[in-house]
N, C-alpha and C positions, 0 to 999 in steps of 0.2 A: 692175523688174517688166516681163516683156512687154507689150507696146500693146492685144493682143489680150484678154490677161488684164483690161488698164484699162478697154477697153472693155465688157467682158461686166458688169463690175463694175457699169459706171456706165448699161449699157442696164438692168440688173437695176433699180438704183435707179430709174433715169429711170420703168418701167413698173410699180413698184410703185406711186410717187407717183402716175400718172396713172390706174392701175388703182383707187386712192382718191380718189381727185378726183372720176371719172367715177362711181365705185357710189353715194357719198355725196351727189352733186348729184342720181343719179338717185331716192335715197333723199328727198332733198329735196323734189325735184319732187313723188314718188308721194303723200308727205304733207301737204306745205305748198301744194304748187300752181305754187312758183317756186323759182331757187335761192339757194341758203343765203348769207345777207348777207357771209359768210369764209370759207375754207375752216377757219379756225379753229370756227368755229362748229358746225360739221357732229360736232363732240364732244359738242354737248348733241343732236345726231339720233340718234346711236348708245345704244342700251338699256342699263342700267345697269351690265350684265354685259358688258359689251361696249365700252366707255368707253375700254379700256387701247387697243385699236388704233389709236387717233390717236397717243399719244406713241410705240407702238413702232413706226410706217415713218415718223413724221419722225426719230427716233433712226435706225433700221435706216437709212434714205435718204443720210443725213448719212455715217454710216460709213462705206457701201459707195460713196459718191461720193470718198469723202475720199482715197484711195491713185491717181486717177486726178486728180484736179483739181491735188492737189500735185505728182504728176509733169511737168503741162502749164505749171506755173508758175515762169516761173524765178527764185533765189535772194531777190531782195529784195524779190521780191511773193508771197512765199506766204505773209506773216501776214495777208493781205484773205482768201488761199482758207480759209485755216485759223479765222481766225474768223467768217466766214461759215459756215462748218460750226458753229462752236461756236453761232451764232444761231439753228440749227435745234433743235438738240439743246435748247437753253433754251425753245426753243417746247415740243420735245416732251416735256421732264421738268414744264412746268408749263400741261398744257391748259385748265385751270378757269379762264378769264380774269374771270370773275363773282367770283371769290374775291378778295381784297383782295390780299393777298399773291401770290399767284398769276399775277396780275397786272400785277406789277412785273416779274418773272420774263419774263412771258408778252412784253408789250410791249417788255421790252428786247432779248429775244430775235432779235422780229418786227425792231427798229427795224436791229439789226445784222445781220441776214441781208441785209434791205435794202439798207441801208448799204454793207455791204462787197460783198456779191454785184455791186452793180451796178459798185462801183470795182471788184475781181477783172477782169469781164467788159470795161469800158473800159479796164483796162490788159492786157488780155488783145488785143482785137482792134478798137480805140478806140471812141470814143464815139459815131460818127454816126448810125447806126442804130437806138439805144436811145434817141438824145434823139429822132426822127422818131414813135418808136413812144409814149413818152411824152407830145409835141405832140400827138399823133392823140386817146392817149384821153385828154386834159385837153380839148383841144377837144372832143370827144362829151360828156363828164363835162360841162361850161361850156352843151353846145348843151340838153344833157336837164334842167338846173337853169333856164336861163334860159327856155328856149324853150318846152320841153317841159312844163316845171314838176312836174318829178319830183324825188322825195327821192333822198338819196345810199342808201339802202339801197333802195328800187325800181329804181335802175340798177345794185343791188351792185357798187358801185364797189369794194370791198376786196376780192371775190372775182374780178373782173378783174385788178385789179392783182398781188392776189398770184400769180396766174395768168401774169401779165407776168415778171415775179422769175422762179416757175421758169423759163419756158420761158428769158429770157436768160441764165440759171444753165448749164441743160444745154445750150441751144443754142451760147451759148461752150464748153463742154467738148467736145461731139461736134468743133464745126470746130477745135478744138483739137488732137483725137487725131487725124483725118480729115490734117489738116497732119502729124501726127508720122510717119503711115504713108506 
């Protein structure tokens, strides 16, 4: 597949994910005052009729990332890209994490996007910079619990983090293609 095709793919992805990130938090904002403790979360902001668009652009995301992540990755590390994609997909066929069942689903999904995304991205273009970025927000996360005396959901800490996830997701695949061209 052409670079330029990988890339259209994966800038498509990249701006749909952030194109919901951004409406949903500001949805968030509009209603609650601050933003939404997950990006998972942001399922229960969305109106009842309207519910499905979380699992379809983390579904859609996963897809259209997946034919460019695997091209950037060579032979014996593309089962971290490949099931890092599968992590999404398990977020986005089981949004309802209040559900029991759902749940199970939801959180192994989350644990393996995680998981392997962040192996993918250090075996991609090593680890130095993720673990800095990591150090940084545990140290904020450490300074706002102890100092600050703030709960972990007043500093949304999960809606950082997973926020962290994407961007070292796409931001290895952009300098990924960026190297191929």
């Amino acid at each position: 597949m052409a670079t330029t095709t990988l890339i259209v793919l994966s800038a498509i992805s990249l701006l749909t994910m952030l194109t919901y990130v951004i409406s949903t938090a500001y949805v968030s904002i509009r209603k609650n005052g601050h933003l939404p403790s997950s990006v998972s979360s942001t399922y229960y902001l969305l109106c009842q009729k309207h519910k499905w668009i979380f699992g379809a652009v983390l579904i859609a995301c996963a897809l259209l990332v997946c034919p460019a992540i695997l091209q950037v990755t060579p032979d014996p590390f593309t089962f971290t890209a490949f099931i890092s994609a599968v992590g999404l997909i398990m977020i986005g066929t089981a949004p309802n994490f209040n559900d029991k069942f759902e749940f199970k689903i939801h959180a192994t999904g989350a644990f393996i996007l995680w998981a392997f995304g962040h192996l993918w991205a250090s075996l991609m273009i090593g680890t130095y910079g993720f673990l800095q970025l990591w150090i940084a927000f545990f140290a904020c996360v450490l300074y706002g619990m102890l100092v600050k005396k703030m709960t972990w959901d007043d500093m949304r800490v999960m809606f950082y983090g997973e926020l962290i996830t994407i961007c070292t997701i796409y931001g290895t695949l952009f300098y990924k293609l960026i190297i191929i061209l």
